[in-house]
C-alpha positions as CSV (number, residue, x, y, z in Angstrom):
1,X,0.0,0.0,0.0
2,X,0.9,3.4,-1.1
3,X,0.1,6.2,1.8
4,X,-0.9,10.0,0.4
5,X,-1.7,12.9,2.4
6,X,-3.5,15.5,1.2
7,X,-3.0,19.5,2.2
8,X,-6.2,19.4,4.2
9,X,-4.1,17.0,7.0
10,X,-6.2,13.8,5.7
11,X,-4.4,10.7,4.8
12,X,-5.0,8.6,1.4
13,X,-4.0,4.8,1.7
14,X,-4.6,3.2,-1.7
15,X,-4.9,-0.4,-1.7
16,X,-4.7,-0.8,-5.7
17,X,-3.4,0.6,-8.4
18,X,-6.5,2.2,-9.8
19,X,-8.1,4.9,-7.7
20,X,-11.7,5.0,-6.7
21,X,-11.9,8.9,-6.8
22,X,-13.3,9.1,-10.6
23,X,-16.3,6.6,-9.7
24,X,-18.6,6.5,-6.8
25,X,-17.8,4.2,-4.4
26,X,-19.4,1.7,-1.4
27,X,-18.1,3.6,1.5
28,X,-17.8,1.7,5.0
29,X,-16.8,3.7,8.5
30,X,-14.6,2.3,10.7
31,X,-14.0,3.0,14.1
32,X,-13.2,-0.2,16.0
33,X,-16.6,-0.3,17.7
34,X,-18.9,-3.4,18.1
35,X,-20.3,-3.4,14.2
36,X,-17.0,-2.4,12.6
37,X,-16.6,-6.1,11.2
38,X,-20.5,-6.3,10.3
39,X,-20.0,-2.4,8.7
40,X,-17.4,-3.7,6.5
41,X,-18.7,-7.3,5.3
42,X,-21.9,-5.6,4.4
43,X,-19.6,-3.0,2.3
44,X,-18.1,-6.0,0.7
45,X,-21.0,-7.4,-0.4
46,X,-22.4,-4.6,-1.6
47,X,-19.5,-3.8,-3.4
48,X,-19.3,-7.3,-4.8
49,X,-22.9,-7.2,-5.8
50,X,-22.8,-3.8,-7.3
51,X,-18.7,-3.9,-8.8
52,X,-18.8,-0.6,-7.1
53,X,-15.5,0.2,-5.6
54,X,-15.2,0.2,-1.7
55,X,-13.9,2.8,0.2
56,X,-13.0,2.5,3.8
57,X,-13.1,5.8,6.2
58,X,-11.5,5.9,9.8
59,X,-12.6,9.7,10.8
60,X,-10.8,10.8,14.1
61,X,-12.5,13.7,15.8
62,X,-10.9,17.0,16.5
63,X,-12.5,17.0,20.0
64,X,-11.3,13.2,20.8
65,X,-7.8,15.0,21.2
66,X,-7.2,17.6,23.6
67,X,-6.3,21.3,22.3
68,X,-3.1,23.0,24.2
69,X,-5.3,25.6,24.6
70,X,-7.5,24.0,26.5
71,X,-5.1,23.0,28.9
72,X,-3.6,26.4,30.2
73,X,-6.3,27.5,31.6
74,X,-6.4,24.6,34.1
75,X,-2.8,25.1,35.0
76,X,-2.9,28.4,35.5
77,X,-0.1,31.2,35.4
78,X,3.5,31.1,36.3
79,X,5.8,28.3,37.1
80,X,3.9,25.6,35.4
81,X,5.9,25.8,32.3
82,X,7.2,22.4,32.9
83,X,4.3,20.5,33.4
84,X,2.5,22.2,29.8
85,X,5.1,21.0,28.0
86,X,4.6,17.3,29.9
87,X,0.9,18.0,28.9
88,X,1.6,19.1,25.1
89,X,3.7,15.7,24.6
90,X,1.3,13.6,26.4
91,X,-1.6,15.0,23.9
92,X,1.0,14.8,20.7
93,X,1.5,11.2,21.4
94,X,-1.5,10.7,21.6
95,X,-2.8,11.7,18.6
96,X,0.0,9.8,16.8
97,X,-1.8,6.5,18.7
98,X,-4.5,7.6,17.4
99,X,-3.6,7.8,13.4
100,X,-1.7,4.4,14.2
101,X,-4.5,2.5,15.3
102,X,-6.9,3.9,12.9
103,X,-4.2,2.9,10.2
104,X,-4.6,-0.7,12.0
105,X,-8.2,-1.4,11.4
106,X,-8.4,0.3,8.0
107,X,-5.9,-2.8,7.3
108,X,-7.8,-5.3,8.7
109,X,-10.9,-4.3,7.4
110,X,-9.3,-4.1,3.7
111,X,-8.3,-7.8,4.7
112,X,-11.4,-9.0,5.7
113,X,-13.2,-7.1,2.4
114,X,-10.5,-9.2,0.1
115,X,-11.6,-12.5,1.2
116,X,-15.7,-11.4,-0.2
117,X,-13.6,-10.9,-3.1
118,X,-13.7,-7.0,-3.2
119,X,-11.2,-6.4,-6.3
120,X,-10.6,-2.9,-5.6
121,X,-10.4,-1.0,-2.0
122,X,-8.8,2.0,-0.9
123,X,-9.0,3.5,2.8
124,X,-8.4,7.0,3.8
125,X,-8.3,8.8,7.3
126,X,-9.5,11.8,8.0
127,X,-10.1,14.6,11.0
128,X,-13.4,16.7,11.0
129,X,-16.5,15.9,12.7
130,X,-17.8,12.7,10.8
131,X,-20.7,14.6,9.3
132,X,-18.2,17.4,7.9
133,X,-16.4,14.3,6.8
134,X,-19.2,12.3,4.9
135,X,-20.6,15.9,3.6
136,X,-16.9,16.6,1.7
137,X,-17.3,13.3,0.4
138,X,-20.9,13.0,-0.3
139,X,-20.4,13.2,-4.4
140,X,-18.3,10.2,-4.2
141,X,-20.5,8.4,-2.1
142,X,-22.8,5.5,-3.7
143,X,-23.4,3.8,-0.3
144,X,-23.0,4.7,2.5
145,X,-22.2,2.0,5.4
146,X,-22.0,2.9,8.9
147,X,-22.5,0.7,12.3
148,X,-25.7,2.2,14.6
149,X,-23.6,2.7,17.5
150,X,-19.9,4.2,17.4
151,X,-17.2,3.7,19.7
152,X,-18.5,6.4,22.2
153,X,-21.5,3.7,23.0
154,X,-19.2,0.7,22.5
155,X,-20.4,0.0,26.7
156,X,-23.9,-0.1,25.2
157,X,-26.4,-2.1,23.5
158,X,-28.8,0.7,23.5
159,X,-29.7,4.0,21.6
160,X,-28.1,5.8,18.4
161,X,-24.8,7.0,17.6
162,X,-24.1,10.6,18.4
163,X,-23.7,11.6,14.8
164,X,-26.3,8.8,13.2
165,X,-29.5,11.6,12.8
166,X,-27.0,14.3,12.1
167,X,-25.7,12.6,8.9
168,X,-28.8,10.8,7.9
169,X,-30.0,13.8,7.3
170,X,-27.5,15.6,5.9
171,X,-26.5,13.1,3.0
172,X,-28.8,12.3,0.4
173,X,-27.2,9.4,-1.0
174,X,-28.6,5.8,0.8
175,X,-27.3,4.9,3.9
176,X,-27.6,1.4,5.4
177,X,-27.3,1.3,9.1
178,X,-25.5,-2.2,10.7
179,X,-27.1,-3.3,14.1
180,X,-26.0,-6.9,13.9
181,X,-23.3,-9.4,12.7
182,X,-23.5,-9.7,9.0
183,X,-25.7,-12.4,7.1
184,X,-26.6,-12.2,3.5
185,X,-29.9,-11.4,2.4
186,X,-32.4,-13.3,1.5
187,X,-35.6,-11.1,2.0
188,X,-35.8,-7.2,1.8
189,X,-38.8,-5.4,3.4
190,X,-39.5,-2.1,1.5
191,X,-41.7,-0.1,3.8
192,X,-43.7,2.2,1.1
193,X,-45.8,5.2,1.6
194,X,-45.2,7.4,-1.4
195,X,-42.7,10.1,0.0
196,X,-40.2,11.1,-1.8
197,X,-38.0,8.9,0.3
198,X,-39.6,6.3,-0.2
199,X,-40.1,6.6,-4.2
200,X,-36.3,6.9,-4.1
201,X,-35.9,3.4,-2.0
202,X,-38.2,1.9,-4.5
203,X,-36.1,2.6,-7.5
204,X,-33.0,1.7,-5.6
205,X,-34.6,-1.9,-5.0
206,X,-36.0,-1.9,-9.2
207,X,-32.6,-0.7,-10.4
208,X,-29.6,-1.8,-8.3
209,X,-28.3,-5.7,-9.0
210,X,-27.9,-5.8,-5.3
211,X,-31.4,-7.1,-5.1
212,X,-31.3,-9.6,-7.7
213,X,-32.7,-12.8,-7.1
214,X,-34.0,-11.9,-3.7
215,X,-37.4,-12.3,-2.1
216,X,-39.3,-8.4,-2.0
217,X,-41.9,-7.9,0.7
218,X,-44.0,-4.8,-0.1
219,X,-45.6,-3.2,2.9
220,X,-47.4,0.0,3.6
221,X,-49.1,0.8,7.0
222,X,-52.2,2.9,7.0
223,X,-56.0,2.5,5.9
224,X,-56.9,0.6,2.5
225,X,-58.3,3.5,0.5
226,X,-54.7,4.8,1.0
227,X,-52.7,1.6,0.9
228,X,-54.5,0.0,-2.4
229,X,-53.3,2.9,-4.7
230,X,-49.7,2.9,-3.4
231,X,-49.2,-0.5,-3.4
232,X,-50.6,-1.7,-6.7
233,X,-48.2,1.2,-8.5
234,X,-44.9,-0.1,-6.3
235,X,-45.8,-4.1,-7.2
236,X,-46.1,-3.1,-10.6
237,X,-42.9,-1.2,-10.9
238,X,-41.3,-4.2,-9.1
239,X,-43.1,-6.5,-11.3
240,X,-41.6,-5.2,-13.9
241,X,-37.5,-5.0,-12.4
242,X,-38.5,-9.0,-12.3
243,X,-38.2,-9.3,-8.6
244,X,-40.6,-11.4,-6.8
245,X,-42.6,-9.3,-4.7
246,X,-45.5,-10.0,-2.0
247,X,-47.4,-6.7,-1.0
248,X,-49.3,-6.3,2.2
249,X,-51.5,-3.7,4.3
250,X,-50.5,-3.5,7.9
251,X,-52.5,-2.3,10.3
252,X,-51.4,-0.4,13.6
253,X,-48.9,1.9,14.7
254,X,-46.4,2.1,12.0
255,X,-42.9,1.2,13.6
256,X,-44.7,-1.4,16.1
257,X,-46.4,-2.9,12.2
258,X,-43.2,-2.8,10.4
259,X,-41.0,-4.7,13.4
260,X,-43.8,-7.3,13.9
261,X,-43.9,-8.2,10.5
262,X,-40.1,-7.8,9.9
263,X,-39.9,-10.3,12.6
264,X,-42.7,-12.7,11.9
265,X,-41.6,-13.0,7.4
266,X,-37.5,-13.6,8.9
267,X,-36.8,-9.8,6.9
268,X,-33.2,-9.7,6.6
269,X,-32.9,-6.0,5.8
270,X,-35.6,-3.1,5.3
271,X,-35.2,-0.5,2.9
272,X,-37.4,2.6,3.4
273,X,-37.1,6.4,3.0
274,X,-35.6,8.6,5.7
275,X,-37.1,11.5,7.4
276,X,-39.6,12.6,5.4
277,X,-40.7,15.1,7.8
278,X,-39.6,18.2,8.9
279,X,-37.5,19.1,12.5
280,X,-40.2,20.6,14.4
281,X,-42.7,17.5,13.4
282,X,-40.0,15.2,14.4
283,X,-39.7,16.9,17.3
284,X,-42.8,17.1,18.5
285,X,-44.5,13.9,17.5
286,X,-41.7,11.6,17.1
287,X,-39.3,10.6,13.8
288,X,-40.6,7.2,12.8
289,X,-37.4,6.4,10.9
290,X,-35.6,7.1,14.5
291,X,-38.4,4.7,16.2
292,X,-37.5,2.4,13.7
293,X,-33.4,2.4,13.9
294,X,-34.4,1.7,17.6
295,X,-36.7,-0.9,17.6
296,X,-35.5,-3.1,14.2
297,X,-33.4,-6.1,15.0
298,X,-32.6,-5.8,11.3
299,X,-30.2,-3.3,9.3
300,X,-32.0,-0.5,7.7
301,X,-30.9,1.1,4.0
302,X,-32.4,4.5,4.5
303,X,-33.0,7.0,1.3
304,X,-33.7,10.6,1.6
């Protein structure tokens, strides 16, 4: 491997000789939580499945490493000359750790993606928040793969990453969110109520050759009148991308529907639209797709 660094203090390692940059990739986050070895085989085989290029990103936050500014002030005035500078070397160390170990797992992981076969991976580092991060990169993006939890939550089995809503909704390219050890799918929900979300996840699941040959289960919550309509024009559009699809109408509250049914047809991975409300709604009543990234036992590919 080759190692580049670019002026903006982010590092390049290319792991072949023809660079992803001209093509959108499959990118996968690493951070050495829980779900960064389910984050990176479900990469791999959606970079096998689509001959997309993967990318791997270890993003090191500028808070993870304390600023010497930050550390005068705590010190105070005077004589403590000696123990700043103690301070200054402790930090600068460090942060080299930090790069090292990141460097680490973005070798492992290109490892583990070369025995799915993955022909072509590259694996960069980078230090802005991992929203600013994904948002620089967002034009290169074709998938986005990231675990539900980070490292921050690594003591947990519970709740959402600290950055998970922040860059679901910032990025509009789709985002599939790992909340368990990595098992190829069979069967796909795609949760459908005609937002613009949603229309999006549709043609992903007509047009990508990731869902080849796999079993589609249809589903819209909500009364009949509603449900019939939306329904009938998704199985047809499916019909026609020659995937096998079974469409039902659930009844009940929508993230308690979807989860039953997930659980009860053995759905391997759900595919709706993201947030197709706005911040105050959200806020007031609820987000349904964070109710869902809570409650699912199964990844979610999330459009916007």
């Amino acid at each position: 491997m080759t190692v580049k660094s670019n002026d903006n203090n982010n590092t390049e390692v290319n792991g072949s000789s023809r660079s992803a940059r001209d093509e959108a990739v499959v990118l996968a986050c690493i951070d050495g939580s829980h779900y960064t070895g389910a984050v990176c085989d479900y990469a791999a085989w959606i970079s096998v499945a689509t001959g997309a290029p993967l990318k791997l990103l270890h993003n090191i936050e500028r808070g993870n490493v304390p600023a010497v500014a930050d550390l005068t002030g705590s010190i105070g005035l005077g004589s403590q000359e000696e123990l700043l500078e103690e301070l200054t070397a402790l930090e600068q160390q460090r942060a080299r750790l930090m790069v090292q170990q990141g460097k680490l797992m973005l070798q492992a992981a290109s490892e583990r993606a070369g025995q799915y076969g993955v022909q072509e991976v590259t694996s960069c580092q980078r230090h802005d928040s991992l929203s600013e991060s994904l948002i620089e990169l967002e034009d290169h993006i074709r998938v986005l793969v990231l675990g539900i939890r980070g490292e921050e939550h690594s003591g947990t089995e519970q709740g959402l990453g600290t950055h998970l809503e922040t860059v679901v909704r910032s990025l509009h390219k789709p985002i599939l969110v790992v909340n368990k050890e990595f098992r190829s799918p069979r069967r796909i929900m795609l949760a459908y109520d005609g937002s613009e979300g949603a229309r999006k996840a549709l043609a992903m699941v007509c047009e990508s050759p990731l869902f080849r040959g796999l079993s589609c289960h249809l589903v819209h919550v909500g009364p009949a009148e509603t449900a019939e309509g939306l329904l009938a024009e998704a199985s047809m559009q499916l019909d026609q991308a020659g995937l096998e699809v079974n469409a039902s109408r659930l009844d009940g509250r929508t993230v308690a529907a979807l989860t039953a049914y997930q659980a009860e047809h053995k759905i391997d991975l759900t595919v709706m639209g993201a947030f197709s409300h706005n911040r105050l709604r959200d806020l007031l009543l609820g987000s349904i797709t964070a109710k869902m990234l809570l409650s699912t036992q199964q990844p979610l590919l999330l459009l916007r």
